[in-house]
N, C-alpha and C positions, 0 to 999 in steps of 0.2 A: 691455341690449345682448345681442344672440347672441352666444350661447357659441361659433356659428362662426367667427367673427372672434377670436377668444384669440389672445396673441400666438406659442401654439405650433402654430396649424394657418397662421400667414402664414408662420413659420419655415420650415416643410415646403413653402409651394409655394416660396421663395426659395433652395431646395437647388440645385446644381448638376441639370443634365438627365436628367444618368444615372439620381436618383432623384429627383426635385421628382416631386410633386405638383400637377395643376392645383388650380385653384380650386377648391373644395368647392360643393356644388351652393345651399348659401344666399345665396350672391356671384351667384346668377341666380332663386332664387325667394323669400328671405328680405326682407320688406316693413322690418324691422330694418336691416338689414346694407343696403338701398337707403339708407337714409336716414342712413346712415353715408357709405357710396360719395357720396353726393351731395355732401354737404361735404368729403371727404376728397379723390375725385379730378373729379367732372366744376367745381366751384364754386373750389377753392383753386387749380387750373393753370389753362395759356391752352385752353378746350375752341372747339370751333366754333359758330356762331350761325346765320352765312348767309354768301351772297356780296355782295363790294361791288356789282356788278352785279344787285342785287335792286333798288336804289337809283341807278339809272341819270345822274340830271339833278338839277342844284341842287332842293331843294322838296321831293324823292320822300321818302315814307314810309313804311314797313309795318311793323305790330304783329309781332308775335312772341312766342309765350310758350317758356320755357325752364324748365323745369323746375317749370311751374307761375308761375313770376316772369312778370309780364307786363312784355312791353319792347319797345321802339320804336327801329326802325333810320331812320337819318333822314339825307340828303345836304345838308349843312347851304347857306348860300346861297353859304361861297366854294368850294364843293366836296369839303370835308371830311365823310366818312362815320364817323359816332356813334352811340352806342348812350347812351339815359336809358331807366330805369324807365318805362312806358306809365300813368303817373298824374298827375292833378292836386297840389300839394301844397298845396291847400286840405284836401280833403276825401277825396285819395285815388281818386276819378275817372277812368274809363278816357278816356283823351282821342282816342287815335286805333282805330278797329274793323276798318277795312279799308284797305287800301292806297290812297294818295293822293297827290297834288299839293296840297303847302302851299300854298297860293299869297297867304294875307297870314302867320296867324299859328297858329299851334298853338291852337285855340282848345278848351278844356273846355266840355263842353256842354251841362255844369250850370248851372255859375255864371258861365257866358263867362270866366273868367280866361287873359289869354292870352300865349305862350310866344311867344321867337322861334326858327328855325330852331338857332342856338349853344342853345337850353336857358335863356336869360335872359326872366325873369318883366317883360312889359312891360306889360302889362295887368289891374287888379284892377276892375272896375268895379261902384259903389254899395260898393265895402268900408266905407266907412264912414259909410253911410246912403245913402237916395234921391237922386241926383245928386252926391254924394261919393266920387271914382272910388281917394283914398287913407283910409291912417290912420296915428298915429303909431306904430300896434306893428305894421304893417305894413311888414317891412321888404322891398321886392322884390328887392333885390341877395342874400338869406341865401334866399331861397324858388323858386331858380330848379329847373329838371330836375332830378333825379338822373340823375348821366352813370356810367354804368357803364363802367369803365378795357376797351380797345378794342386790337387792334391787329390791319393787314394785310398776309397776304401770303398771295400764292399766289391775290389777289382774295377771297381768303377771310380773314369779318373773325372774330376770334377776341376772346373776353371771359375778364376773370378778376374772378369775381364777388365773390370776395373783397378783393380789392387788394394782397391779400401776396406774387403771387408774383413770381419775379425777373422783371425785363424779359425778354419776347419773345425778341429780337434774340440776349440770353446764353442762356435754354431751348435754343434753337434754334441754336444757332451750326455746329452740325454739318452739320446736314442742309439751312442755306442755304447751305454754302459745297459743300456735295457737289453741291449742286443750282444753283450760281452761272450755269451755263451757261444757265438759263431765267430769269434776273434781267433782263427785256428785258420790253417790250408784249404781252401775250397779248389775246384778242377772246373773249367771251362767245359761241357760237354765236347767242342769241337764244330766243326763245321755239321753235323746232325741236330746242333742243341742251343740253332740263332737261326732267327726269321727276322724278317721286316716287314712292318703293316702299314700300307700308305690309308691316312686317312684322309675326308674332307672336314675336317673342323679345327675349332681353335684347340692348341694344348690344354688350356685351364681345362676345358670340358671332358677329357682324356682323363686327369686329374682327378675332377669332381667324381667322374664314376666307377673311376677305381680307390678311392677313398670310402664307399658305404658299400653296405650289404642289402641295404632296402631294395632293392633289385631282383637279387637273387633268383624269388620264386617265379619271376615271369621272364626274364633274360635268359638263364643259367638254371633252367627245369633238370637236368640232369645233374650237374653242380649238387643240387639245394636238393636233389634225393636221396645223399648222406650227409653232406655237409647244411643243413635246413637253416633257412634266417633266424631261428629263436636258436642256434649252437653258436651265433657272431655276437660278437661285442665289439661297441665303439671305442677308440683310440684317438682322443683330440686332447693332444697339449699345446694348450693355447700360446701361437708363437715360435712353437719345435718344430711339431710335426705331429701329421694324421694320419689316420687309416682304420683298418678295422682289424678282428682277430677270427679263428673258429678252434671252439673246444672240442672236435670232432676230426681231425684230419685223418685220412684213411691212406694206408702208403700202397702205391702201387706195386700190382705182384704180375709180374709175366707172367704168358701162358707156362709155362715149363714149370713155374714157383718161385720164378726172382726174384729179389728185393735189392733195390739199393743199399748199400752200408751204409750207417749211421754216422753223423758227428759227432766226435770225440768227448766224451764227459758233459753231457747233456744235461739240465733241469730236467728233472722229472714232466716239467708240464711243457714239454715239447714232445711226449711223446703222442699224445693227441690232439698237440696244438700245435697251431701256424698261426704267422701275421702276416700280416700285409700294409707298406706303410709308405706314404714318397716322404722322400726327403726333400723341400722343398727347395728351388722350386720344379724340379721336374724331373726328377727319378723317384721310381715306384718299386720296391723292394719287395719281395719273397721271402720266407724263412722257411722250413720245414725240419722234420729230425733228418730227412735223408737225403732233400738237397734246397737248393736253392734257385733264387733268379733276379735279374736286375731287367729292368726296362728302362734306357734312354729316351725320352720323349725330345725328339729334335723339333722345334718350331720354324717348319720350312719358310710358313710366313702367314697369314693373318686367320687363315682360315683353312690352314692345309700343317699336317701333323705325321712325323714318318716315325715310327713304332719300332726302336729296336732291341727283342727279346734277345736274351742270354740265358741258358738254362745251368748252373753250374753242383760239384757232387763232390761227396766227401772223398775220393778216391780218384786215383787218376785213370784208371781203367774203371770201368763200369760194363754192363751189360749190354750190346749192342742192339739187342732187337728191344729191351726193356727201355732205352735212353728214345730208343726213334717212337716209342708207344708215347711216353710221355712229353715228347717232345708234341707228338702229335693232340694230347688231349691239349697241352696248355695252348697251341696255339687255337683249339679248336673254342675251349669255354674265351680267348681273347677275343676270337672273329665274333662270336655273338654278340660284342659290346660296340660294334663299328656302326651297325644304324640306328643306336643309340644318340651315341655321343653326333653321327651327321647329320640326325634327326632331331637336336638339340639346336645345334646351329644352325639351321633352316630358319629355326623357332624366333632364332634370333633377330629375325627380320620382322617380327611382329611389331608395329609402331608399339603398341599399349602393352607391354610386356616390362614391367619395371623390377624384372630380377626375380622374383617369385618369391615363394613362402615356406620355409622351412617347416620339416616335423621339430619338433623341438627332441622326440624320441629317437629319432633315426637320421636324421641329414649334421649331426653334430661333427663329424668329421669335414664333412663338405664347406661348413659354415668355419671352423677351422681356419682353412685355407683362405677361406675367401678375403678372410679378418686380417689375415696375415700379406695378403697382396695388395690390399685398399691402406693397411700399413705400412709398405713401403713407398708405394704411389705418393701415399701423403706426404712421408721423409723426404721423399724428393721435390715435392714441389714447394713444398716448403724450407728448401736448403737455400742459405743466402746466395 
């Protein structure tokens, strides 16, 4: 076990602001302390996977791996979007490679044993000899998928690989109900309105700099020329979730004079407001009056981060050259924050670098997080 995880250096970043400590720099390059992290917070909470919209139409299926776990997101035949282990449980068997349409049976493509869309083992053929399609130790009803516990919102389907932790719905109870006003139909843009950003650095630091606005005026100059640092406010519920806000949100108008349409029965104070928030531990949410977005943060592995935007809209047609404009600025103000965050973990190789020093004004969201992942790290190493 690294000694940087003791429970007197989580103690110290868990101080108040004035004096916490960040993360120590092994929480971003220590191959140890990952493999701590992995069971402690991306494996024991509800982390991100993908969107339901990856999985559009009864049948749809695409592999996924997570965390090295290979897994299978699958829109089962009555519509239900599930998440099982990506194997045979003959032999262990990658069963699906690439993304597809079911269209009879989950078939392995070994020994043809074959799955139905729910996960239930309908097919063993020859198990028990040449033209013998059963057997008696053969039981299909105990040998179906492994379905790994699931749940959605926000179109984003969320896993807890472990199965301990509390439902969903109680995790989250804050930040659904802060957010109740977008409990309504939202639209996938489509294949114009999803990018992917490979980074070099760890997730947390993806995290940390999309939870503040202190940034703003020297990353995101164009951003912060209507949207300015002194129109954001901080968002840290200590333990829920962070992020930030702005009382200024401008909605984008095409050349022509387009606008997106609005979501349906709105607070008043969305219409010049937005948030921005992850759910922890590693999706980062959107809100606006006229659309939305989610970011998957997939943790390829210690120091490598693959970025996948979703842009989504109150409508299911929307504007075509207006969807690709904005498609284009979100990914554009995102690219500005990549030699950031791999500018951050370079840093991280600094011997004498013991986590840094918070604003006490402005890093309040960041420190947030941080409290909340040196909190779980703890739970775990302190579980009997």
């Amino acid at each position: 076990m690294a000694k940087d995880i003791a429970p007197q250096t989580l103690d110290a970043v868990r101080q108040p602001i004035e004096t916490a400590n960040g993360l120590s720099n092994a929480h971003y390059i220590d191959p140890n302390v990952f493999a701590v992290e992995k069971q402690a917070v991306l494996c024991a909470n509800w982390a991100g996977l993908a969107v339901a919209s990856d999985v559009p139409e009864p049948g749809d299926a695409k592999p996924i791996e997570f965390l090295g776990m290979p897994l299978l997101l699958v829109r089962d035949r009555q519509g239900q979007v599930r998440v099982f282990q990506n194997i045979c449980r003959h032999r262990g068997m990658i069963l699906v490679s690439e993304p597809k349409k079911i269209e009879g049976a989950i078939r392995c493509p070994y020994h043809s044993w074959c799955y139905s869309t729910e996960g239930k083992l309908v097919s063993t053929p020859h198990v028990g000899g040449p033209g013998h399609n059963t057997h008696d130790a053969i039981d299909k009803s105990l040998l179906g998928l492994i379905e790994v516990r699931s749940h959605i919102w926000f179109d984003t389907v969320f896993i807890n690989i472990d199965g301990n932790a509390a439902p969903f719905e109680e995790v989250n109870a804050d930040l659904m109900a802060r957010w109740a006003d977008f409990d309504q139909p939202m639209y996938h843009g489509g294949a114009d309105s999803t990018f992917i950003l490979d980074v070099k650095t760890n997730w947390k630091l993806a995290v940390e700099n999309y939870c503040e606005s202190y940034h703003l005026p020297w990353i995101h100059p164009g951003l912060n020329s209507y949207s300015r640092l002194e129109d954001h406010y901080n968002i840290d519920e200590k333990d829920k979730f962070s992020g930030q806000g702005t009382l200024v949100y401008r909605q984008l108008t095409g050349d022509d004079g387009a606008i997106f349409p609005d979501f349906a029965d709105l607070d008043d104070k969305w219409t010049e407001g937005g948030e921005y928030l992850t759910v922890y531990p590693n999706v980062l949410l959107g809100v606006q009056r006229d659309h939305t977005f989610v970011i998957v943060l997939e943790p390829v592995s210690l120091d490598q981060t693959r970025e996948h935007v979703h842009l989504y809209y109150a409508a299911p047609q929307t504007d075509d050259a207006l969807r690709t404009k904005n498609t284009v600025q979100w990914r554009g103000i995102f690219e500005e924050d990549v030699f950031v965050v791999e500018g951050m973990q370079k840093g991280r190789y600094a011997p004498n670098f013991d986590g840094g020093r918070f604003s006490p004004a402005m890093d309040g969201p960041t420190h947030c997080f941080h409290d909340w992942v040196a909190g779980k790290i703890a739970t775990h190493l302190n579980a009997p």
